[in-house]
C-alpha positions as CSV (number, residue, x, y, z in Angstrom):
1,X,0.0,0.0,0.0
2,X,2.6,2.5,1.2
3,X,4.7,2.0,-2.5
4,X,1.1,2.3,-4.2
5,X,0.8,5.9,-2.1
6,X,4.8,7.0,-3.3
7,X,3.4,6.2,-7.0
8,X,1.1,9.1,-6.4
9,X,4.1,11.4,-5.5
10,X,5.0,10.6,-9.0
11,X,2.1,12.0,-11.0
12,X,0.8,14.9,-8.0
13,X,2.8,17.2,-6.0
14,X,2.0,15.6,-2.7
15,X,0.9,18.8,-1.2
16,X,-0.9,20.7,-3.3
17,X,-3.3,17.8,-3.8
18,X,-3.8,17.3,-0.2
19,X,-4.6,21.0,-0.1
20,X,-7.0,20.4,-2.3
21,X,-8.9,17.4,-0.6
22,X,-8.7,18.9,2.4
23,X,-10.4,22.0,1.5
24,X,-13.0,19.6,-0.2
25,X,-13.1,17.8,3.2
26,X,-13.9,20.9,4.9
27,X,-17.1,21.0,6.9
28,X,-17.0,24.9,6.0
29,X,-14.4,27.7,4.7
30,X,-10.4,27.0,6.1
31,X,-7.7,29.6,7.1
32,X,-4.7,28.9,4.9
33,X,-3.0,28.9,9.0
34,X,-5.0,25.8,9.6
35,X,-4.4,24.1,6.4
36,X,-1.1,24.5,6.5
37,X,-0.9,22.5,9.9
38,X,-3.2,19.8,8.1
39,X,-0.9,19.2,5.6
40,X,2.2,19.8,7.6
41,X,3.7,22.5,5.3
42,X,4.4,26.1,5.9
43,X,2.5,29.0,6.0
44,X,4.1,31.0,3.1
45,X,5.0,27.6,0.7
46,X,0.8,27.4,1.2
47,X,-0.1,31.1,0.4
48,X,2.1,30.7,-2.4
49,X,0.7,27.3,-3.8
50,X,-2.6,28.9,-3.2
51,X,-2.0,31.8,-5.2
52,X,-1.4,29.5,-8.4
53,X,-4.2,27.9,-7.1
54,X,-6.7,31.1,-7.6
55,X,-5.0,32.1,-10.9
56,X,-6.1,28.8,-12.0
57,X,-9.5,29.1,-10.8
58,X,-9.4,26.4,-8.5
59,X,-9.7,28.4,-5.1
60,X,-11.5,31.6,-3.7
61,X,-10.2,34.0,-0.9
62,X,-12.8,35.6,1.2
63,X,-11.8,38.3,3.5
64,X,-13.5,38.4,6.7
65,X,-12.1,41.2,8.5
66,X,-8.2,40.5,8.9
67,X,-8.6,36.8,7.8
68,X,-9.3,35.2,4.5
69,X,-11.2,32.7,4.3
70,X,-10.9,29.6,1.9
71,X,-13.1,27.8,-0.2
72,X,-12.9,25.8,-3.7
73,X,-14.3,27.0,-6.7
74,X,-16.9,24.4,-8.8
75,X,-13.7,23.6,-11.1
76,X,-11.6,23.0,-7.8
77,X,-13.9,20.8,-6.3
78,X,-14.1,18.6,-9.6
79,X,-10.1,18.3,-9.4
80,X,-10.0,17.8,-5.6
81,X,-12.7,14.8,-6.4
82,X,-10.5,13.3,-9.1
83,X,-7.1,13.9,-7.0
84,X,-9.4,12.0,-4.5
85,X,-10.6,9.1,-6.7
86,X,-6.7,8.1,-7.6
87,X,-5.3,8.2,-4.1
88,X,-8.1,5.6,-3.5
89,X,-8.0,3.6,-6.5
90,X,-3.7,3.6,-5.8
């Protein structure tokens, strides 16, 4: 199972697509703080795979007074359930 998982690393950047899962996973909007800690990455390497990540459509930022807020466009959600799909199917 575990060399089926490192096959994974090989076609995905392992952290961007946990980023996106988890945001999918989310009960509601995340902090990029707290998805960082999920994913066990910094803070700046995730604002900065986020930003791609908004150019590309894949992810909104909504500010909420100091804080923004995170949530996955429609076309983010259909990768996140694909990225999602393969881990299980690997």
């Amino acid at each position: 199972m575990v060399q089926n998982k490192e096959i994974f690393n090989v076609f995905f950047r392992e952290k961007p697509a946990l980023m996106l899962v988890g945001l999918k996973n989310a009960k509601s909007g995340v902090y990029a703080s707290s998805l960082a800690k999920s994913v066990d990455c910094t803070y700046s390497h995730v604002v900065k795979i986020l930003q791609h990540m908004q150019k590309a459509g894949l992810v909104n930022f909504e500010k909420q007074g100091r804080l923004k807020l995170l949530t996955l466009t429609k076309s983010g959600s259909d990768v996140a359930d694909n990225i999602d799909k393969i881990w299980n199917l690997l």
